[in-house]
C-alpha positions, 0 to 999 in steps of 0.5 A: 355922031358917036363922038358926042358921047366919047368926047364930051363936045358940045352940040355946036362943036359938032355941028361945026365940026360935020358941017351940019347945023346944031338942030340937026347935030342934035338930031343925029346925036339922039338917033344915034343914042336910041339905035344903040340903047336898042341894041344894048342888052336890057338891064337885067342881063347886063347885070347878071352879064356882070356879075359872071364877069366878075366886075366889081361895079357896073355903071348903068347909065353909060356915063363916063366918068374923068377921073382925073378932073376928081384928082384934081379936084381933091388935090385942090381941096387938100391945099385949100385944107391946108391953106386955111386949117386952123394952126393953133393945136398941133395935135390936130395939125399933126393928124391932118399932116400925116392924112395929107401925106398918106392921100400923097398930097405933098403939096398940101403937106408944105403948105400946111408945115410952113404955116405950122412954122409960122404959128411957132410949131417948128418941130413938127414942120422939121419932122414932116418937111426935113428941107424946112430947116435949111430954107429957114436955118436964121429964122423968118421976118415977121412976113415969113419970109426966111431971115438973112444969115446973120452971127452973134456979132451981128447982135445989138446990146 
């Protein structure tokens, strides 16, 4: 039952998985957590363990932490950030630009630049998104969307 506590399964998981019902999946889950808490070192010596170890933190109640679901977390934050900052000072604008590309947060750095574009700030766009220029290279619609190729004799009097 140790892979309760390695894999994060639900107690039905487990209990489907061994065969066993979910009451007694449960039971041998907690059986098997106080067999290992009795042979853990008690909390002082784990960390003073540590510190002769030179750890730099110790997690003391066991838990696992998924770093990657805090990466993703965060990474959608920034392109939610990003989504929904405010355009109108580019002074601003630029300060959050340069954050989200030194967290390498490169897609919240595109979307924040293009809907700097589109508030008119076409300068800092092309100074964090170089490739924006030529996506845009005849201008945008009103709906943002890049404007076909078009040449001064293409223009009404």
């Amino acid at each position: 039952m140790l892979a309760y506590p390695r894999q994060g399964e639900t107690f039905a998981d487990l209990a489907d998985e061994f065969g066993v019902g979910r009451t007694t999946a449960w039971r041998y889950v907690n059986e098997t957590v106080e067999l290992l808490a009795a042979r853990a070192p008690k909390l002082r010596a784990a960390v003073r363990g540590a510190k002769r170890a030179g750890h730099a933190y110790v997690i003391l109640d066991g838990t696992l932490i998924p770093i990657d679901r805090v990466a993703r977390a965060a990474s959608a934050v920034a392109t939610r950030t990003a989504e929904h900052a405010a355009v109108d000072d580019a002074r601003r604008v630029a300060e959050l630009l340069s954050v989200l590309g030194k967290a390498g947060e490169d897609q919240a750095v595109s979307v924040l630049a293009a809907r700097a574009a589109d508030a008119g700030q076409w300068q800092l766009s092309l100074e964090v998104c170089p490739g924006m220029g030529q996506r845009s290279k005849f201008g945008r619609q009103p709906d943002g969307i890049a404007a076909m190729p078009w040449g001064w004799q293409d223009l009404d009097n």
